[in-house]
Each structure stands twice: as C-alpha cells, then as structure tokens.
N, C-alpha and C positions, 0 to 999 in steps of 0.2 A: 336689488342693486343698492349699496351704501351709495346715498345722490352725494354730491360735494357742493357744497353751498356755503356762502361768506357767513361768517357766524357775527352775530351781533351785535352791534355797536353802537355810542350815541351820535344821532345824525351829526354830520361837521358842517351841517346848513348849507343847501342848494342855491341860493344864492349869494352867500360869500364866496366858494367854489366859481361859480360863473361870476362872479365880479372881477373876483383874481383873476382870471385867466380872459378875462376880453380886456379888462382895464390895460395889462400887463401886452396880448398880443397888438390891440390897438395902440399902445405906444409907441410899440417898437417899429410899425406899420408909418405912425406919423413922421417917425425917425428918418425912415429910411424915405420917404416923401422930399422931408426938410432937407436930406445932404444928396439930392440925387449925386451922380455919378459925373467926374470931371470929362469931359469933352473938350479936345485940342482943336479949335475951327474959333471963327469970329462967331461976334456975339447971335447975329442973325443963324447964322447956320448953327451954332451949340443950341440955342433955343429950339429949335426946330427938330435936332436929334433929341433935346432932352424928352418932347412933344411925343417923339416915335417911340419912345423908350418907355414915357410913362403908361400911353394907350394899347400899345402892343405886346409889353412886356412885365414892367409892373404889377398891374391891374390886372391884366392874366391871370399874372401867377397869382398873387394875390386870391382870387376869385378861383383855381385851381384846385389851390390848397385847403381854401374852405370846403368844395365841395369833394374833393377829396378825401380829407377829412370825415367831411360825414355820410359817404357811402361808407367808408372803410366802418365807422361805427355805428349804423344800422345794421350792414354785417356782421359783427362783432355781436351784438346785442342777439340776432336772431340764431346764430348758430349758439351764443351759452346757451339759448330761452330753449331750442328745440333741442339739448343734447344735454340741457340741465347741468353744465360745466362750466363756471366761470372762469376756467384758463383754455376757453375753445376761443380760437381770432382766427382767422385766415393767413397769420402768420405760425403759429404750433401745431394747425393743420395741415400744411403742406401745400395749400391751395394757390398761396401767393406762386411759392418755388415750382409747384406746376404749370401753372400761367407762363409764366417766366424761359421755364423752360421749353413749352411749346413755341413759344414768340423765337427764342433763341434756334430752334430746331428750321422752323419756318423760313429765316432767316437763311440758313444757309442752304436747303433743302428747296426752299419754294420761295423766294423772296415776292414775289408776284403777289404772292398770296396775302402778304402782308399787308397792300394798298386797299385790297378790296374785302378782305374780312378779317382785319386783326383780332378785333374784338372778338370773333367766335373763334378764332387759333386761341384766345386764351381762355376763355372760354371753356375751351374741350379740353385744354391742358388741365386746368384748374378742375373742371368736374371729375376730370379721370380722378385728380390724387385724392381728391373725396371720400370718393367710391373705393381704391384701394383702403383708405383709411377705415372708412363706415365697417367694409365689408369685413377688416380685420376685427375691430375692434365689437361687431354685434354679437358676435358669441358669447364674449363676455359684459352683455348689458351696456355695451359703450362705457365701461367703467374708467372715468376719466384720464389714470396713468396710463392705463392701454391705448386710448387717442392720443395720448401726446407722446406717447413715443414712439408711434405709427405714424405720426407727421412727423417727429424729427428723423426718423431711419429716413424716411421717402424724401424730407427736406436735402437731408446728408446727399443721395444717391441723385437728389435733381442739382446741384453744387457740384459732385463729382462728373456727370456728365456736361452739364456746362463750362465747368474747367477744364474738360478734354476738349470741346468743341473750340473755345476760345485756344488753348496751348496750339490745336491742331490751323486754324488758321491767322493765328498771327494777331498783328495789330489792328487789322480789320475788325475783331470779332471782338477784343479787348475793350473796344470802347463803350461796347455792350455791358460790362460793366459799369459806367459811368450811370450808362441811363437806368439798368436795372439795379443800381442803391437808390433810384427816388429820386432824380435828379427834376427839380419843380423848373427848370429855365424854360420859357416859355418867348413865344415869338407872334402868336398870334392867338383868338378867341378858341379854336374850334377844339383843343380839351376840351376847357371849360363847356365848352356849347356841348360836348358830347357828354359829359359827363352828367351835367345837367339833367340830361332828356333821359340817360341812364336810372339816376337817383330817384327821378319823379316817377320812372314804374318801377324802379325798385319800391318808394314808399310807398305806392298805391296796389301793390301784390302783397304788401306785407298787409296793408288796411284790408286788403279782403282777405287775408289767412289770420286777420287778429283774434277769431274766436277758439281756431283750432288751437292757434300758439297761447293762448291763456289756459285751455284746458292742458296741453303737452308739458306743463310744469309737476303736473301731478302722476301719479303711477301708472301705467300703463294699466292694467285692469280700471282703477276709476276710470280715465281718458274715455278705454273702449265702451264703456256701460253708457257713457253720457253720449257717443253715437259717434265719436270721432276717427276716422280711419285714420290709424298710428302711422302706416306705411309710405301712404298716398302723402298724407299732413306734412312728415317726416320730409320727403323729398322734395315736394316742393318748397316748402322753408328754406331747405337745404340749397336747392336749385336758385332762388332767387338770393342765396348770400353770399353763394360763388360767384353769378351772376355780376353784382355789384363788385366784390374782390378782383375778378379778373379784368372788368372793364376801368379799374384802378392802375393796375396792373398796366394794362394795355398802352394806357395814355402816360404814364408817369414812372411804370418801375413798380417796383415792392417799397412800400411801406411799412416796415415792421411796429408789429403790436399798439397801433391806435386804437383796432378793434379788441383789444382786451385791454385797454388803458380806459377809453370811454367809460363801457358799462360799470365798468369797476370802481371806476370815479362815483358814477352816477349812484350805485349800489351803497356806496361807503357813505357819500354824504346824505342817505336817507329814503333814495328813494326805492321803493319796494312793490309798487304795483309793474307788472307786467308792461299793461299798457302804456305807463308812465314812461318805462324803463326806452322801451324802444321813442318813445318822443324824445327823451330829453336825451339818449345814447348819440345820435347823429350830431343835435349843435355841440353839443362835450367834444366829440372827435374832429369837429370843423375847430372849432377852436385852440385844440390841444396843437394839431397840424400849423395852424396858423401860426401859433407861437410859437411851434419848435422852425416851421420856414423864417419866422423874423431873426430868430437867435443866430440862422445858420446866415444868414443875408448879411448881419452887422455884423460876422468874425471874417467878410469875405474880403478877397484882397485881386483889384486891378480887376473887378466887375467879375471874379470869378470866385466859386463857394468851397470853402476848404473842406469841408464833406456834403456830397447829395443830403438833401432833407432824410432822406429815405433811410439813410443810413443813420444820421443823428437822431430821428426819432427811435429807430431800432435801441439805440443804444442805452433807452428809459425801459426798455423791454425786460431784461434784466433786473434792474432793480424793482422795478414795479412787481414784476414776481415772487420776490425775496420777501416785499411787503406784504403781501397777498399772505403766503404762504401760513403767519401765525394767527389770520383771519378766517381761515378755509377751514369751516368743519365737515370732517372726514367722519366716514361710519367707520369702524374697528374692523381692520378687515387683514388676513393675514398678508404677509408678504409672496409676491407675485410668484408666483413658480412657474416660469415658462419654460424650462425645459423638460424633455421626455424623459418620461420613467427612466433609470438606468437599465440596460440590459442587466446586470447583476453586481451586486457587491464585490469589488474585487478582496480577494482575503491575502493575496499575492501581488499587493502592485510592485512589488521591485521585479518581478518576473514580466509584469505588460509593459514598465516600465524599459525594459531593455528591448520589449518587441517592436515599442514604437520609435526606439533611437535606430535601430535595425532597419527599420522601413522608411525612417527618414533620412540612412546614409543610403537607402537602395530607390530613394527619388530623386538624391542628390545625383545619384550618379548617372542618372537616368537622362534629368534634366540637362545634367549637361555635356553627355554626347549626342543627343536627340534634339534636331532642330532643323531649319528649314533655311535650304539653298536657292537660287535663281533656278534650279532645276527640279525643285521638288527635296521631302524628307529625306536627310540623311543622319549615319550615324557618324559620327566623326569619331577617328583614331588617328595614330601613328602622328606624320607632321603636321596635319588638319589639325589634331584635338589640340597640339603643340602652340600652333598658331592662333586656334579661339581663345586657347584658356587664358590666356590676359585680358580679355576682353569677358569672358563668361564669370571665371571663376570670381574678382571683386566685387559683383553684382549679385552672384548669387548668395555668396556667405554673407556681404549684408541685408541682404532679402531674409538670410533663414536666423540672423541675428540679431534683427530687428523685429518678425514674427517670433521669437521666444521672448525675447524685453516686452511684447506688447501682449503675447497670452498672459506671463506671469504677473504683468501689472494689474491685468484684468481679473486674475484669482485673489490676490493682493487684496485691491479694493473691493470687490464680493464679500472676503471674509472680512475685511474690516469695519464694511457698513452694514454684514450681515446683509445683502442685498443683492437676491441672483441676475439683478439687470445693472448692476453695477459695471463699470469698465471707463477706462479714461478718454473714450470718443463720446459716451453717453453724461456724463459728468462736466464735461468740459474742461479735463486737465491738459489733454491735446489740444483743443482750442487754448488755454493759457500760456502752451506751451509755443503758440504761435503768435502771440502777442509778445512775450517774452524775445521771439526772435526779432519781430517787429522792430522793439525797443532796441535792440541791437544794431537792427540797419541803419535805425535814425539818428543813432547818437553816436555809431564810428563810422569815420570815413571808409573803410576798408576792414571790416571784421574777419578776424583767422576764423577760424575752424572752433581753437578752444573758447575767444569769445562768444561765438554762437552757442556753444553746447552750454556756457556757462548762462546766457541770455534764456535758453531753453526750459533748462532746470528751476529759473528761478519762478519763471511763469509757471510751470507746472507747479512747483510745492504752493506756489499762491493760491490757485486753484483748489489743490487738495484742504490748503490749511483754511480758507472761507468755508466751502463746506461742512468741514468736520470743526468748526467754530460755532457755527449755525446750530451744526447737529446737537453739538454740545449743551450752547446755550439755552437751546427751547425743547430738546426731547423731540427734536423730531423722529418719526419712526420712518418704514422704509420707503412707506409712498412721497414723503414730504422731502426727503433727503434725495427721492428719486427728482424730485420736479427742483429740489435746490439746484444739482446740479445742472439740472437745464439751466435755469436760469444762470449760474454762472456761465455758460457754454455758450448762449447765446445772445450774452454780453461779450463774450470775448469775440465770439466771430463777427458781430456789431462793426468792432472796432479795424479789424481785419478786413471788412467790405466795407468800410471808409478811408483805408490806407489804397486797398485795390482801386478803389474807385477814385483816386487823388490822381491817377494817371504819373505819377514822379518815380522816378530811376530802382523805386524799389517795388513800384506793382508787378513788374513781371518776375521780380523773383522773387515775393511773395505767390506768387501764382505758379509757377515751378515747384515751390516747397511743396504748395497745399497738392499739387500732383502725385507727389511722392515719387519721382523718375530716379530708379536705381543704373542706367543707362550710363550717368559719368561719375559713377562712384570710383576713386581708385583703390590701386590693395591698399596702401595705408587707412585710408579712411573705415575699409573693410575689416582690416586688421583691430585696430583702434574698438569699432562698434563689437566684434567676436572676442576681445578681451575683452570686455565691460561688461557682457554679457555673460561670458563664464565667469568674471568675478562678483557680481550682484547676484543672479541666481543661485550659484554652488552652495553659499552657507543657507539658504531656505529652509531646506529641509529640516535643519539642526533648532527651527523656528516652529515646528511640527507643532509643538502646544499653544503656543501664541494661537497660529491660525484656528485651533479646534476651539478655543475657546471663547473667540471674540465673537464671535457670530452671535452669542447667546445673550451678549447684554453686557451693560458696564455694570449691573448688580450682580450677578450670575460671575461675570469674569473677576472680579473684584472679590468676591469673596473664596473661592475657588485659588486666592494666593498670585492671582496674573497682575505685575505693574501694569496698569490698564492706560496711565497715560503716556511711559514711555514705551511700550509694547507699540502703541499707535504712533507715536510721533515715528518711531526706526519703522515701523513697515510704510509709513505713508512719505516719509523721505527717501524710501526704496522704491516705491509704484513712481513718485516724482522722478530720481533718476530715471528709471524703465522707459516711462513715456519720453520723456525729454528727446531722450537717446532715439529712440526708436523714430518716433514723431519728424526727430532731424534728416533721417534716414528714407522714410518712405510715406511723410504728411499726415496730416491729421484725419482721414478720413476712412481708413482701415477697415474699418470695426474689429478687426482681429479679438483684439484684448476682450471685446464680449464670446466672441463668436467660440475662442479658445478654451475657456472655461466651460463653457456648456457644455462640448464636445468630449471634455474632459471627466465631467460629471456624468454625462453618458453613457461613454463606456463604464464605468464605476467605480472610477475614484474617487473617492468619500473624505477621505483622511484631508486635510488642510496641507502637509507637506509633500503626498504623493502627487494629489492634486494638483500645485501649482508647478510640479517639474514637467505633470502632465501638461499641460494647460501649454508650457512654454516647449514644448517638442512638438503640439498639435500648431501650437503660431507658427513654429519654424517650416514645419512640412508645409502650410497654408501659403505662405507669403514663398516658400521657393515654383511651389507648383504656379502660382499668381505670375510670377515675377516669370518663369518659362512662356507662360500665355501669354504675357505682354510682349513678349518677343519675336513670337509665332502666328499667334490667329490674324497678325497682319502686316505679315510679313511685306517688304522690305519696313517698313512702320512699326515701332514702337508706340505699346500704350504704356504710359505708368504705372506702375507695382500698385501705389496706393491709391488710384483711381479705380484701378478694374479690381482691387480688393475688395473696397467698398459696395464696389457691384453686384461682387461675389458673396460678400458679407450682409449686406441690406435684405437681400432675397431672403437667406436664412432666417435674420433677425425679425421680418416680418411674417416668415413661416411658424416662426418660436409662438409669436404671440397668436399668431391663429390657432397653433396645437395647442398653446396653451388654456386657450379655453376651455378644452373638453377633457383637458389631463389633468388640471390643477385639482384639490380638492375642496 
C-alpha cells in the first residue's frame, strides 16, 4: 500500500504554536468575562443573573469546549496513527454524520431512548458508518482516497436522510439542526461532567493499546512478526475513537475536522513521535475548539451566536485541507479505476446511442401513465392522463433535464481532470453552487428565478475555477485533485450548515433546495431547464477531440496541437452551467453526475463525445425513474427527487469502490 504521510518540514516550534493559540483563546475568554451580557433588572437582581450566567453557563461552555475539543483530537490522532492517514477525523469518516444521524432517527422513532442511552444511539450510529467505511475501503489497503470518499458518499447519504426527516416533520425537527452544527450553549455542568469521564477512558484505553498503536504505524507484515494482532489492534483503536467522536456528538453536535486540524498541527510543528503525537493531539484540539468557541461568542449578537461553534470550526476544515494537501507525500500510484470492466467496446455508439434515447422515451412514458391511486396501481388515460399531466408532466421533464445536465457535467469533469471519481457532488461544484444561491437569498429581498440561476452559476464556476487553479498551480495529480475537491465541498457545505442552522426566513428554503423536491416545479420552469439542457449539451459532441485528449495530460494535450487553456476554461464553464442548472432543480445531493458516467463507461463508451451524450441520457432515465419513486413508494407522500437519488446513487457509488478493489489493476 502507497502509506500517505506529511512530508517533511522545518519544525514551526511546539511552543510558539501553543503560545498562539492559549495566549489568543485565553484572551478572548478574559473578553468575554470583562463585557458579560447586559441584563434589564436592578442592580441586585442583574448581579445575581450575571452570578447564574457565569457558573452555569459560561464556565460550562467554556470547560465543554475544552474537553471537547480534546476528545475530538485524541480521536483524530488515533484513527490517522491506526489507518496511517492523516486526513482520517471523524469528520471525512462519516462517524460524526453517523452519530448524528442515529440521535436524529432516535428522535423521532424512539425518543425515550434518548434520556437513557443517548450516548450508545450514537455510539451505534457512529460504529455502523465505520464499519461500512473499514469494510469498503480494506480491499483496497485502506488506501487513503478510498476512506475518504466512503466517508463523504455515506457523510452525503446520512444529510440526505436527515434532510428528509427534518422536511418530513417540520419545525419540530428543524431545530435539530441548530444543535447538530455544534451548538456549545450550555445550561448547566453535566456535558462537561459526562464528557469528562468519557475522555479519561478514552485516554486510559488508548495508554493501554499504546504499544500496539506505535507498532501499527509500520507494515503490516513487520507489525504481524513483532506479535501484534493487526485485526483485534485495528478495532479496538478504532472502537475507542468512535467511541470518543460520538460521545462528542451526543452532547454537543458535530464538530467538524478538529480531529484532523489537531494532529496536523501537532505533526507540522515537529512533533513525530507516536507517543508524543497522541499527548500533545488532545490539548491542540482543546484549544483549537476553545478559540474558535471565543471567536463565535464575541461576533454574537442579544446573547445569541451567529453560527454554532460546530459549524465555524467546520469551516477551517476546508482550508486546512488545501494546506495539507502540497505536504502530503503520496506513493505514485495510478489513478483510481473504480468502475467495472466495460462489457465491450462499443465500435457503433451512434447505434446504442439511439437505443438508449428509445428506452428513455419508453420510461418516460411509462412513468407517466403508471402511478398510484387511493385505490391501488393504475394506468391512467383518456380524461385521467388529461387531468395528471399538469401536474406530472413539469416534474418529470425537469427530473429528466436536470439528470442529463448533471450526467454530462460529470463526464465533463472526468475528462477534464482525467479523473474517473470526478463529478460535481464529489468536487464540491454543487455545494458551491449552493452557497452561490445562499448569496442570493441574503442579498435580495425577493430573488426571481433568473437571479437565482445567475447566483448558482456563479458559485459553481468558483468551485470548478479553485480547483483547476490548485491543479494547475502545484501538479496536482488525480488523487490530490480528488481530496482538493473535497475540501472545496466541504468548505462550501460548512457555510450552508451555518446558514441552516441560523434558524432565519432562509433555512427552510435552503433546506427545500438541498432536498431537490421536483413536486412544484411548473412548465415554465420545466420548459426553461429542457432548453438549456438541449442547448448546452447538443454542440458536445462537435467537442469530441477536446474530451479525448485532455485526459492525457497538459504535456501530451499541448503538444498533440489542443488550446489546453481555452479548451478547459469552455468545458469547465459548461460543467459550471450544468451543475448550476441542474443543482437548482433537484439540490446538491444526487450523485447522478458521478453515477452517469460510469454507467456510461460500462456499457462502452469509450470515445469522449459519445460518452458524455451517453452519460447525459443515463442521468435523464436516472433521475425520471427517481423522481416516479418519489411519487409512489409513499404514496399519498412525496419524497424528493434529489434526496432519494442520493440514496439511490450512494449505494452504487460505494458498491464502485468495493468492486473496485478487485477490478482495478
């Protein structure tokens, strides 16, 4: 296995690092001491609240955040040490969002449950998405891009389902947002007190697995020779750093990436032993927490915090990656080929090409006389079909308009970055593209339709243009370009689960978006999305050589006579429109635009221009079949297109990387 490991640096000194950062949270701590909070009562009675405020809530949080803080980076430290990846956290894992989502399921399924074993509901949440991860990703050596995109698929799919649960009951469930960004308000000790008694067997399980975890750094065959069970070692490690993650979780929300900000810190400014690494990992993350809780405390306004800690610290997650990224030495290792062999070359695609336009007007038609009555399955005709099709038919043509923009975006940036896990929900151009809307709601009173789509577009070319900036500047290759995009992605959704969680007149319809609900599209809207769609895709083709040649490199394409830089700016401000469009249509959560490509690759279209017509006929058939299901499997209820796409898509996308283990060469 190529291990991934920070490549070497001159120490930036261990304790100027923690000077900075206690000097700086300890200030801002004195700060907020010095100006408590204005209280309307006589002097006796405001003294007396200020009294409750400081002991019970204050100092809490305070003392919260620290030890919050430093479970999350004991965790953090022991899952890189036992997976030998230092962009493993319980946030790129999937572990927080499993927690998370267990606690949310609980909630509304067993709320009882909640009083007397939170801690183990998240717990189980958090172990489960481990385990799907571990299990995906052991084929392949645990080789680091394959865990992290096994935690974001499963991250994606535990968001899609908590967004259906929240859409499904309302403002009830909504505020579950609030508390799972990280929200540190605090009321009385017994976090802290729980958290506490957590940490202290979490660091006394780690002190007894310290000998295993100092041999686990090295190859499995050394490890085995010197007497250490890899398997046994492996889980428990593993067990005790979910363990800590969820009981995080449990009390406070998700925290994003302290546990990979910690070690990373700790690693950069020098320190390199093992041992070391996990002492000094926990106060780094206590303190990291502590100063991004004072930063969010002193921007707060009428005693309440314009984003959860949870989310603010998220949003260092991101860039901290970016940084990471020209640190990280990778072994040479070819790019990831997770889809299945094709069944055969096609030497004919304009002929399967017409097979799959053929079968995608004979699901159109299918889907929409077939559907389900108070009385059971029917077919509808005559005045019945007369009478749905207002209601069916702008729902479905932007279901199958917005599955072709978002397969073709996905073949798009494949061949652009030469990168077969490439696609705009993995990249994070869909999440830019909902920051982009974001920006929209905030800054017009009342946005039309074309401000939106313009708001859309602009977030997405952002998106595409950091990354292929990145790419440019440092040579990144495909694995590097693969974890850029994360980190753009999960900077943007950072900021989008700070807006959710602001609880103001535009979380719920930021939360509607991210649903993807084709339910109140009308024909214009539909109309609108199926021109933009025939007029972006149709000239592709005519682009046939562009696509075959970029794949190969900007030396290879460049000499070869291809404009290498304008060839890329017009197809990556094509993939930008695509997603924009599509993303507005049925949310950022899809995966279609990966899912499309591979399917298209499959069957065997090879070529770059049959490919991506394929690519955008398989999204259309995808997302109309989606969008009938949503209709149907719960009946009289609708679920959204691009929630139960997602669902549909994620299975796949994590089936890719399991075959891909044994198929790749």
């Amino acid at each position: 296995m190529a291990e991934l490991t920070l490549a070497a640096r001159r120490p930036a000194g261990p304790a100027l690092l923690w000077g900075v950062l206690a000097t700086t949270a300890a200030a801002l701590f004195a700060a907020r001491l010095a100006l408590p909070p204005a209280v309307s009562a006589d002097a006796a009675t405001a003294d007396g609240l200020r009294h409750i405020l400081l002991w019970h809530s204050t100092l809490p949080r305070a003392a919260t955040a620290l030890l919050a803080g430093a479970a999350l980076g004991l965790a953090g430290a022991l899952l890189q040490r036992v997976l030998r990846n230092p962009i493993a956290d319980p946030s790129t894992l999937g572990i927080a969002s499993g927690a998370q989502l267990a606690l949310t399921l609980a909630l509304v399924l067993a709320p009882a449950a909640l009083g007397v074993a939170r801690e183990a509901v998240a717990f189980a949440g958090g172990l489960a998405a481990a385990a799907i991860v571990l299990c995906l990703a052991w084929s392949r050596g645990l080789a680091p891009v394959t865990v992290a995109i096994a935690g974001m698929t499963l991250a994606l799919m535990a968001s899609a389902l908590g967004a259906a649960i929240a859409l499904a009951h309302g403002e009830y469930v909504l505020s579950l947002f609030v508390w799972g960004a990280g929200s540190l308000h605090q009321q009385s000790w017994a976090p802290a007190r729980s958290l506490a008694l957590n940490l202290a067997a979490g660091g006394l399980a780690a002190a007894l697995l310290s000998r295993p975890l100092l041999l686990l750094g090295l190859d499995d065959a050394s490890a085995r020779s010197l007497g250490v069970g890899l398997l046994t070692s492996r889980l428990a490690v593993i067990a005790v750093a979910v363990w800590l993650a969820a009981s995080v979780t449990a009390e406070v929300g998700i925290i994003g990436f302290i546990g990979l900000a910690a070690p990373a810190l700790a690693s950069a400014s020098g320190v390199t032993s093992p041992r070391r690494l996990l002492l000094v990992a926990p106060p780094l993350g206590a303190l990291l927490l502590w100063l991004t809780d004072g930063l969010v405390q002193m921007t707060a306004s009428r005693g309440s915090d314009a984003i959860p800690t949870g989310a603010a610290a998220g949003l260092i997650g991101g860039p901290l990656l970016l940084w990471l990224l020209p640190r990280l030495a990778l072994g040479e290792r070819a790019p990831p080929q997770l889809a299945p062999h094709p069944i055969r070359r096609l030497t004919r695609p304009r002929h399967a090409l017409a097979g799959l336009a053929a079968a995608g007007l004979a699901i159109a038609a299918i889907t929409l006389v077939l559907g389900r009555a108070p009385d059971g399955w029917s077919l509808a005709h005559g005045d019945l079909l007369a009478a749905l099709l207002p209601f069916r038919g702008p729902r479905m043509l932007a279901a199958a308009a917005a599955g072709a923009l978002l397969g073709a975006a996905g073949a798009l940036m494949q061949r652009l970055t030469g990168n077969p896990l490439a696609g705009p929900e993995v990249l994070g151009v869909n999440a830019g593209a909902g920051v982009g809307l974001c920006a929209t709601l905030m800054l017009l009173a009342a946005p039309g339709p074309e401000a939106m789509m313009a708001g859309t577009t602009l977030g997405a070319l952002a998106a595409i243009a950091v990354i292929l900036a990145i790419a440019a500047r440092t040579g990144f290759g495909p694995e590097r370009l693969l974890l850029a995009g994360i980190a753009v992605g999960a900077f943007c959704l950072a900021l989008l689960t700070a807006v959710l969680a602001s609880g103001d007149r535009n979380a719920f319809t930021l939360l509607a978006w991210m649903a993807g609900s084709t339910d109140r599209i009308t024909l214009s809207q539909a109309l609108v999305t199926a021109g933009a769609a025939l007029v972006l895709i149709a000239p592709l083709p005519l682009l046939g050589r562009w696509l075959d040649l970029l794949p190969l490199g900007t030396a290879a394409s460049h000499g070869l006579g291809l404009p290498v830089a304008g060839s890329r700016f017009v197809l990556a401000l094509a993939a930008a429109l695509m997603a924009a469009l599509a993303s507005l249509m049925v949310g950022p959560l899809s995966l279609v635009g990966l899912v499309g490509p591979h399917l298209a690759r499959l069957l065997g279209f090879a070529r770059g221009g049959p490919q991506v017509v394929a690519a955008a006929l398989i999204g259309a058939v995808l997302l109309l079949g989606v969008d009938w299901l949503g209709r149907t499997i719960a009946f009289p209820y609708q679920i959204p297109t691009g929630l139960l796409a997602s669902l549909v898509g994620g299975p796949y996308l994590l089936w890719l990387l399991r075959r891909g283990g044994s198929t790749s060469a």
